[in-house]
C-alpha positions in Angstrom: -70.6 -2.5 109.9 -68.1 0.2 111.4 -66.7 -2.7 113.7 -66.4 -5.1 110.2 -64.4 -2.0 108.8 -62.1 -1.1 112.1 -61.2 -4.6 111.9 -59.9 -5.1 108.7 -58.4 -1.5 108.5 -56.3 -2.9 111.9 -55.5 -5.9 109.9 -54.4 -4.0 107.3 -52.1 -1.9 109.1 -50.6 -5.1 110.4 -50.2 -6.5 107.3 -47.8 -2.9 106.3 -46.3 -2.7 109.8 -44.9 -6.4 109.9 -44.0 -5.6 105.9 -41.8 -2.6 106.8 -40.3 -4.4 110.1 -39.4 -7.6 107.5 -37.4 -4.9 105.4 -35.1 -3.4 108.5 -34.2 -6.7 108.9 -30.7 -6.6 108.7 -28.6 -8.9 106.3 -25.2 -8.6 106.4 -22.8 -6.6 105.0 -20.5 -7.9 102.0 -17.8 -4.5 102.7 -18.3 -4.8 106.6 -15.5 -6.4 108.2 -14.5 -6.8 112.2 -11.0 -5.4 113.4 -9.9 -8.7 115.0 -6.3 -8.2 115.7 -4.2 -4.7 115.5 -0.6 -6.1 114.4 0.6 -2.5 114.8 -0.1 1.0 114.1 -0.5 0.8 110.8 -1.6 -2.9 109.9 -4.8 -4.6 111.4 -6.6 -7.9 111.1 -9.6 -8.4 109.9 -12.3 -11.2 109.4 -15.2 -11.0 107.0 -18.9 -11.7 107.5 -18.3 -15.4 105.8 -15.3 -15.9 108.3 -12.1 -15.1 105.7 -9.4 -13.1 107.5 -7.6 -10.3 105.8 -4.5 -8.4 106.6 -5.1 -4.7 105.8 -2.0 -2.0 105.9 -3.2 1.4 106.6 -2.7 3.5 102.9 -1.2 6.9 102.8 0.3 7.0 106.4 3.3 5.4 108.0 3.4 4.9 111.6 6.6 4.3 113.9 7.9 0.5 114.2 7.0 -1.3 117.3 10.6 -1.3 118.9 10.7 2.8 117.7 9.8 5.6 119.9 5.8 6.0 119.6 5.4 2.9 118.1 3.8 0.9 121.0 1.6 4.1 121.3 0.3 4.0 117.6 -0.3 0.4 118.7 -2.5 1.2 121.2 -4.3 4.5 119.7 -5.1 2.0 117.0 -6.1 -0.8 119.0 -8.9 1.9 121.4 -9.8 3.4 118.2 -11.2 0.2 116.3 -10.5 -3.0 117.5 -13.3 -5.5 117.5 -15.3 -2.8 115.7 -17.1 -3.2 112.2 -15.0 -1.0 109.5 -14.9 -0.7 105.5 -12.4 -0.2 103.3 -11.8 2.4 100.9 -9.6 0.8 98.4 -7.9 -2.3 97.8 -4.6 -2.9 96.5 -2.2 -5.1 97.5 1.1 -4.7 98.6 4.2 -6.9 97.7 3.2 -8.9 101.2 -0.4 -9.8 100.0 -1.9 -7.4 102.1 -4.7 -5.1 101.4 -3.6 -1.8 101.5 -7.0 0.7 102.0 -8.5 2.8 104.3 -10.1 2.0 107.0 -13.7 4.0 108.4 -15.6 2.8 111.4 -19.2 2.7 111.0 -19.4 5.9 112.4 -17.4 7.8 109.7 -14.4 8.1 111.4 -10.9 7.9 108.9 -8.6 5.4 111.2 -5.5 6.3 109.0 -6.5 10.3 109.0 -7.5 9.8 113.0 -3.7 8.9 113.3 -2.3 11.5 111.6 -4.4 14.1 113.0 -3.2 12.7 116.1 0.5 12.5 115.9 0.8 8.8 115.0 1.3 8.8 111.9 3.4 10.4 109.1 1.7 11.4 106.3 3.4 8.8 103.7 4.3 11.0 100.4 6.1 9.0 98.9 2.8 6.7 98.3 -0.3 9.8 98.8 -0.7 13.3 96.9 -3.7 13.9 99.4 -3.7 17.5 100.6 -5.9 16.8 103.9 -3.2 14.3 105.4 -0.7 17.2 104.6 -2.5 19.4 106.5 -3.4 17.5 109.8 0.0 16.3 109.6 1.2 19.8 109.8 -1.1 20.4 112.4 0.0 17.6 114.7 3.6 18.7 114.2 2.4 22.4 115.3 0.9 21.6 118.0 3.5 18.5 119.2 0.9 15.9 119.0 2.2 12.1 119.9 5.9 11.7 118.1 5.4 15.5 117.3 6.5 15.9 121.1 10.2 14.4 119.8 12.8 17.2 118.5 13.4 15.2 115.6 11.7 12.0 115.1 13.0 9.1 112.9 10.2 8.5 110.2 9.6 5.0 109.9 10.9 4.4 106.3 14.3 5.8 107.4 14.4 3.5 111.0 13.6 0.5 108.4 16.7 1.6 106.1 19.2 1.6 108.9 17.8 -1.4 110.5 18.6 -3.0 107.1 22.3 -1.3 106.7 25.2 -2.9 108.5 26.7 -1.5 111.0 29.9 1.2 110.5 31.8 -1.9 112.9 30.3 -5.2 111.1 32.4 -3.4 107.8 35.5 -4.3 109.5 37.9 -7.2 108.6 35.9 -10.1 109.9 37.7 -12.5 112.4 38.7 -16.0 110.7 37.0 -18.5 111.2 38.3 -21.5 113.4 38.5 -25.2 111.4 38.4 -27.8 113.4 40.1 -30.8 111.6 39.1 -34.5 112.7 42.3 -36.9 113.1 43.2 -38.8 110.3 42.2 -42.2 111.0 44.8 -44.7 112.1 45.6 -46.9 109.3 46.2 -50.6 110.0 47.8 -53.5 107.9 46.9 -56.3 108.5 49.5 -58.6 108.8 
């Protein structure tokens, strides 16, 4: 009789094991995306788990243009910080491009836009975030000449975009004139 009971009280645990192990199973995540491309600093691409891709600025911050001094650096911190990793967003506006503009945490918690202010790769972007934390590990970079923080004076990236956009003090000057080229008049004949 105790043999009749073992046996069905191991069947029975089992039964609850293989029940709780069908739970974990995984599904996957509708807000989990995969960083698939960094295009810089500040902008990443990302594909969701049904295979749409989505082009995601980093909110709040600003990080230096590509061709601008630490701007192949915020690159790169991005790109070891979360590319091909999962991430969510937090947010999700668009910008006048059609991007999403959010933030982006890893699965493990970590901010990527507060990780590259905290850094020195980043401004904290006012003119778009009241938040007091970027404020602060802004300031905190800066005091302690973190990434562009290292720079005197660094360009913020709003400012590099405006005089990229401006013509130059030389370009205002009286342009040359243009050469016309005339074709010959054709030849006229009469015929006789």
């Amino acid at each position: 009789m105790l043999k009749k009971y073992s046996f069905l009280l191991f069947a029975l645990l089992i039964i609850i094991i293989a029940g709780c192990n069908s739970n974990n199973t995984k599904q996957p995540d509708a807000d989990v995306y995969k960083v698939v491309k960094v295009k810089d600093g500040d902008t990443l691409g990302l594909l969701s788990n049904d295979n749409q891709q989505v082009t995601v600025r980093l909110a709040e911050i600003d990080c230096p243009e590509k061709s601008q001094a630490f701007g192949q650096a915020a690159k790169k911190f991005t790109s070891d910080l979360c590319f091909g990793k999962d991430v969510k967003l937090i947010g999700n506006e668009h910008d006048r491009y059609g991007r999403t503009v959010a933030q982006v945490v890893l699965t493990d918690g970590t901010n990527v836009n507060y990780a590259l202010v905290k850094n020195g790769y980043a401004w904290h972007y006012k003119a778009y975030s009241k938040s007091t934390e970027l404020a602060a590990l802004e300031q905190q970079a800066r005091e302690n000449k973190l990434g562009l923080w290292q720079d005197a004076n660094p360009t913020p990236p709003w400012d590099f975009r405006r005089e990229k956009r401006q013509p130059k003090a030389d370009s205002l000057q009286t342009p040359k004139p243009k050469k016309h080229y005339h074709k010959r008049k054709p030849k006229l004949e009469y015929a006789a």
